[in-house]
Each structure stands twice: as C-alpha cells, then as structure tokens.
C-alpha positions as CSV (number, residue, x, y, z in Angstrom):
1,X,13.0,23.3,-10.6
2,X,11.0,25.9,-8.3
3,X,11.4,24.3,-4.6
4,X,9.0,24.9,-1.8
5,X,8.8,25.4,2.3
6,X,5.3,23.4,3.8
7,X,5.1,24.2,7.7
8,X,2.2,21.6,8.9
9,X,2.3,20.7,12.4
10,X,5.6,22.3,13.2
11,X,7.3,20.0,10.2
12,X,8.9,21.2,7.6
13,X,8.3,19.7,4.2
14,X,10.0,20.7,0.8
15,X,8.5,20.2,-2.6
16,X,8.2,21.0,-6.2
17,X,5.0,22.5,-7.3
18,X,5.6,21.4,-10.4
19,X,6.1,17.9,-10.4
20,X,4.2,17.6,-7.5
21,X,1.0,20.5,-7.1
22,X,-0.9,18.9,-4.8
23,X,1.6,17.7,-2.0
24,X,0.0,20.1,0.2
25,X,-3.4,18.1,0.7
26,X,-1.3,14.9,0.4
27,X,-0.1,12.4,2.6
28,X,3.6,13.5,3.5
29,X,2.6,17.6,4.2
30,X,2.7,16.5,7.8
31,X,5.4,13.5,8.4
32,X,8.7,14.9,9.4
33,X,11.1,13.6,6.6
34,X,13.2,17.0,6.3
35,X,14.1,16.3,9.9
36,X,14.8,12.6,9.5
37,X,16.6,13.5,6.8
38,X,19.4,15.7,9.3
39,X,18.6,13.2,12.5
40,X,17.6,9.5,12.0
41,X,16.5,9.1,15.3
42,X,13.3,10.8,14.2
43,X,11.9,7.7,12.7
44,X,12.7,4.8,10.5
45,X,11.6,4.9,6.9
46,X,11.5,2.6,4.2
47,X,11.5,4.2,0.2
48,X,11.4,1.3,-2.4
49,X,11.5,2.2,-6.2
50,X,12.0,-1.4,-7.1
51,X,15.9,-0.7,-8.8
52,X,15.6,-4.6,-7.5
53,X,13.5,-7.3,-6.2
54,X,14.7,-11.0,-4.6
55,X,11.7,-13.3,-3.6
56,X,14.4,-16.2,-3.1
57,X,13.3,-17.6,0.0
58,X,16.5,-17.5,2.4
59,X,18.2,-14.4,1.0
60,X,15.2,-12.1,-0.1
61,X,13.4,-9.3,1.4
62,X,10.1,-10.4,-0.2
63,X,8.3,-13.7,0.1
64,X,5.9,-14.4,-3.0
65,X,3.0,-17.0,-2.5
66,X,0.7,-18.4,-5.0
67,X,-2.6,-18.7,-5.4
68,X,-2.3,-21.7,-7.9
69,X,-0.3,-19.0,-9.9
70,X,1.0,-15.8,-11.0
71,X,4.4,-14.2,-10.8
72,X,6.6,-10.9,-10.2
73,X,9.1,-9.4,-12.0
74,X,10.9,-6.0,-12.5
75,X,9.4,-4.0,-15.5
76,X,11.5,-3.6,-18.6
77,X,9.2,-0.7,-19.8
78,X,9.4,1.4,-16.9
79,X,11.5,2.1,-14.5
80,X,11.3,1.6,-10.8
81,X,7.9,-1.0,-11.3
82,X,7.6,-3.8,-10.2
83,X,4.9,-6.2,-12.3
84,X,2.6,-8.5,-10.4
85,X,0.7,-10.9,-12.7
86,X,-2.2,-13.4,-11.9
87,X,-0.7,-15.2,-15.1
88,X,-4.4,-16.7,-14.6
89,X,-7.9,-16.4,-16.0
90,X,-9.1,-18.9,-13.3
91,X,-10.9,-16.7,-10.8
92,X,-8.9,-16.7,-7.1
93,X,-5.5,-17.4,-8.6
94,X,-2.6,-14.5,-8.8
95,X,0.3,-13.9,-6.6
96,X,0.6,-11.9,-3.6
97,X,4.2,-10.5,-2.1
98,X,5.1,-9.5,1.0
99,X,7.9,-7.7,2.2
100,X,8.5,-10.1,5.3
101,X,11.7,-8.4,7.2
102,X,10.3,-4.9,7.0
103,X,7.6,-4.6,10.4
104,X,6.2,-1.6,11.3
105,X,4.2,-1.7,14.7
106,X,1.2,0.6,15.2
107,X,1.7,2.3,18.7
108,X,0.7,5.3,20.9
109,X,2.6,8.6,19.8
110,X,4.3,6.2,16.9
111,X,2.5,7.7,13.7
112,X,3.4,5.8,10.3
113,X,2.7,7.1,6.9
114,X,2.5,4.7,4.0
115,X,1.8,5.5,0.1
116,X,2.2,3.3,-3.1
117,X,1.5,4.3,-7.0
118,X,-0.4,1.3,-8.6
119,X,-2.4,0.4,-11.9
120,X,-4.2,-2.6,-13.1
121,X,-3.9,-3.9,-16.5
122,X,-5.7,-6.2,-18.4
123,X,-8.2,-5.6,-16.8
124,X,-9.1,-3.3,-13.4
125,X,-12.4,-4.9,-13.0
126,X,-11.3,-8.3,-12.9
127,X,-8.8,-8.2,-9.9
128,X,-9.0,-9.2,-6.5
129,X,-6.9,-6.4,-5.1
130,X,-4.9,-5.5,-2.0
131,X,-2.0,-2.9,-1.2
132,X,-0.8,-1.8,2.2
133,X,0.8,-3.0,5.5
134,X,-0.6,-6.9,6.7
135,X,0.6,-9.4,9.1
136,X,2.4,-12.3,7.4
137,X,-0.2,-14.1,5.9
138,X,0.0,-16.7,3.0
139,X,-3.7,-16.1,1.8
140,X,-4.2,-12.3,2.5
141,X,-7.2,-12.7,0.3
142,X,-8.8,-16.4,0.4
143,X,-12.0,-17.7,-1.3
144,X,-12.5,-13.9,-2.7
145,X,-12.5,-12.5,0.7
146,X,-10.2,-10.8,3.2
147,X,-8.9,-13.7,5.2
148,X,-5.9,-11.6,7.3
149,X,-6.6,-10.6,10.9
150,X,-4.6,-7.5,10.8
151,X,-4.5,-5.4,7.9
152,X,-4.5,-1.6,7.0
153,X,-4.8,-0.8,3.2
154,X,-7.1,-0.9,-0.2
155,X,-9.1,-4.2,-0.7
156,X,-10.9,-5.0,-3.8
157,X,-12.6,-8.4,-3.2
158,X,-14.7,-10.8,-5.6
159,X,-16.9,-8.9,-7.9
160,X,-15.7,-6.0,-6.7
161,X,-15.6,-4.5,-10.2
162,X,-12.3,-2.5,-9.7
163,X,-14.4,-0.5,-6.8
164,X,-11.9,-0.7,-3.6
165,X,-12.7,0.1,-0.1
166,X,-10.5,0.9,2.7
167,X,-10.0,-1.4,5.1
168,X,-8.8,-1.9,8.8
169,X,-8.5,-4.4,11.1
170,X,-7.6,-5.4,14.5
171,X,-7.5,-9.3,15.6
172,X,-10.3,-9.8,12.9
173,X,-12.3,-6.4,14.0
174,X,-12.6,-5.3,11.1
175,X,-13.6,-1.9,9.2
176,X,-14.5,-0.8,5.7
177,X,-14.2,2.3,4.4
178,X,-15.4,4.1,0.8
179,X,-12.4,3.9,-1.2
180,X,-11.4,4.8,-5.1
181,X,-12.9,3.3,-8.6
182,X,-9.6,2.0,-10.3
183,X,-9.4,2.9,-14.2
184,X,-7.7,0.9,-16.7
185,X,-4.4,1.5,-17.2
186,X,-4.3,4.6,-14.7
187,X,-1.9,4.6,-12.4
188,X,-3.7,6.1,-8.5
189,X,-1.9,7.0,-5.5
190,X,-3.0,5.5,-2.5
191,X,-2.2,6.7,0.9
192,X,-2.6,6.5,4.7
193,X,-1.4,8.5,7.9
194,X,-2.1,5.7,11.1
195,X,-2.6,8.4,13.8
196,X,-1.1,6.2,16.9
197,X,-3.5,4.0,17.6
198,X,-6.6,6.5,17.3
199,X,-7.6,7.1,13.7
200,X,-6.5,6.6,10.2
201,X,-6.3,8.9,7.4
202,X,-7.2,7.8,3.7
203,X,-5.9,9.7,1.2
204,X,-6.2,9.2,-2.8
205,X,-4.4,11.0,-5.2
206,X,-3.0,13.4,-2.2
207,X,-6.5,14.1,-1.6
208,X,-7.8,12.9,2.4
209,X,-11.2,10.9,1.7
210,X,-11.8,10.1,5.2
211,X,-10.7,10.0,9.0
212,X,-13.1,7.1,10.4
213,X,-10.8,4.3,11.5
214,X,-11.1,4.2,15.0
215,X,-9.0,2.5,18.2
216,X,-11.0,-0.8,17.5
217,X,-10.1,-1.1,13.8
218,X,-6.3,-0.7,14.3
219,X,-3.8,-3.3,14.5
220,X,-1.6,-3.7,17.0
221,X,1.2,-6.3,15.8
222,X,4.1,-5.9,12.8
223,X,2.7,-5.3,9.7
224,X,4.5,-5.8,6.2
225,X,3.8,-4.1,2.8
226,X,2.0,-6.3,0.7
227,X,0.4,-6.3,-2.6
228,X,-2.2,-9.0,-4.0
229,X,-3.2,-9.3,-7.4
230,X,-5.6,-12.2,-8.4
231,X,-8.3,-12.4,-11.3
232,X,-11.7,-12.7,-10.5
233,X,-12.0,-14.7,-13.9
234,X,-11.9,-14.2,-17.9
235,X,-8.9,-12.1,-17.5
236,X,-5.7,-11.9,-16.5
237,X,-5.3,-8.7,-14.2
238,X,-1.6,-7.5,-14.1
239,X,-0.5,-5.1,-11.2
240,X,2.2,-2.5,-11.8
241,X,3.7,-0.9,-8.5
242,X,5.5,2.1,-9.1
243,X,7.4,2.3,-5.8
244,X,6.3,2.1,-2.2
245,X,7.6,4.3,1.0
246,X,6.6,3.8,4.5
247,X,7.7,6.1,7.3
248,X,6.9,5.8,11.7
249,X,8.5,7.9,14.5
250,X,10.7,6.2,16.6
C-alpha cells in the first residue's frame, strides 16, 4: 500500500491514496493525529469500530432509550457496524444511543473533529435521523422535532424525506445548515471540524459543504456521540454505523 505525507497547518497527516483518495479535502487533513500518535498530551481521541457494544445500564458505555421501541445490536454481516433499528412502522418510535461517559467540551483553542460512516435501510426516506455529539438527552428527537438544547451534527426530522440538514445549537440557539440527500442502502461519511468556539466545518464525503456556524450556534457543555434512528411511518428504517472517531486538543 502506497503511503502518503499531508502538511496542512503545520500537521502532519499520513494516508493511502488508495483506499483513501480524497483524505486531502476531508475532515482529518488538518487534526494532528500523527502527533498524538508519538505524544498523547496532544489531545484525547476516541476511535470506535464497534468490535463491541454494552448498553447495560451500570456497566456500559452507551445508554439506549426508546422511543416506544427499537433496538441495537452488533452486525453479523459486517464487521465493525453497529445496527440501530426502529423495529417500528409507527411514526416517532426507534431507538436512540448515546455514548454517556465519553464528553467532549467545545472551548477556545480546543478544536474537536468528529466523523461517522452511516446508511439507512429499509427505507432512507422514512427515518427521523440524527448522528453527532448531544448533551444527554432521553428524547434527542421528540414529537418529529429536535428537542435537545445542545447539539452539533445531521438531523433529519419528520417528513424530512431522507434530506438532512446540519444543525447547531447553543442553549436552544439554534442553526440549520444544507446538508446531504441520504440514498438507500449507501453508506455517506459525515463529518465536522468545531473551530474553538468560532465556526464549524461540515464536511460530506471528505468534501467541506460549508463554514457558517457561528459563536452563537455552538455549544458550550459535554457533548456525547449519539445516533437516532426512528421511522416516520410505513416502514421500518434500520441504521447501520460503521464506526465513529472523535478527536479535541487538550
């Protein structure tokens, strides 16, 4: 495998441009993971590929609520995926996790990076939808809407018709931002850079969509990665998470 040098920023990145052609433009080209990598008092990351998953709820890292229903499981198709199923046509219920004693902090000159691989199933435009950080919230998505205070990530609410935006918020001041058109079946790769506490980049598929969250729009408490996936009727919308990393400076 060919391996390559990325200088963005002063940080050092190596990749393959074979598995991976379009890490330049992505989300990692600037976050300093070669360094971490040699000094952990860089930053602190988190890299999840799902090899397990405990919701139990005094000994596990995740905390799974239910809307009325749904589930999570390891895949036995795929490695490293973790299925999360409405196990619902009724529209509202589903499942949502949350990785509860992993909190990363937006802060002045304390970056974080954050990027999950996702598809829907059965079917993309009947999923209320949400992946990326949160406060711990038992109804991240209530009555169809975004019903968290703090939140960065992808929201697709009721009738959303697999169309997700990006969203931000602060104490309930809240921003949305164009996002991606899920397919079905089709795995995406949805990523953010929180710059401090000044902007946010979107990225999708390693390519940056936009840079508009400002100061107002960013949360300033402990944020968790968490996934929702509910039906918004007649179907039963399964969500399959191929991994998750999260990485901030110290």
């Amino acid at each position: 495998m060919p391996t390559r040098g990325l200088n963005t920023a002063d940080r050092v990145a190596h990749y393959d441009p074979l598995i991976n052609p379009t890490f330049q433009t992505g989300t990692w080209k600037s976050c300093p993971l070669l360094e971490w990598l040699h000094d952990q008092s860089v930053g602190v990351m988190l890299n999840d590929q799902f090899t397990t998953y405990n919701a139990a709820a005094t000994t596990g890292d995740w905390v799974l609520t239910q809307a009325a229903a749904g589930t999570g499981a390891i895949s036995t198709a795929a490695p490293g995926v973790l299925e999360l199923d409405c196990n619902s046509t009724t529209q509202g219920q589903g499942a949502q996790i949350q990785r509860a004693k992993s909190a990363f902090v937006p802060a002045a000159g304390k970056d974080i990076w954050f990027e999950t691989k996702i598809k829907i199933v059965d079917t993309f435009d009947k999923v209320q939808f949400f992946a990326g950080l949160a406060e711990i919230d038992t109804t991240i998505i209530g009555s169809g809407a975004i019903s968290t205070a703090n939140h960065i990530g992808w929201l697709g609410a009721a009738s959303n018709a697999g169309v997700l935006s990006f969203a931000s918020a602060k104490a309930s001041a809240a921003t949305t931002k164009t996002g991606t058109t899920l397919a079905e079946d089709t795995y995406v790769k949805l990523g953010f850079r929180v710059n401090g506490v000044t902007s946010v980049d979107q990225y999708v598929n390693d390519v940056l969509i936009n840079s508009t969250v400002l100061t107002a729009n960013i949360p300033i408490v402990a944020l968790y990665p968490s996934f929702v996936c509910q039906t918004d009727g007649t179907n039963d919308p399964i969500m399959h998470i191929a991994g998750y990393r999260v990485f901030q400076l110290r």
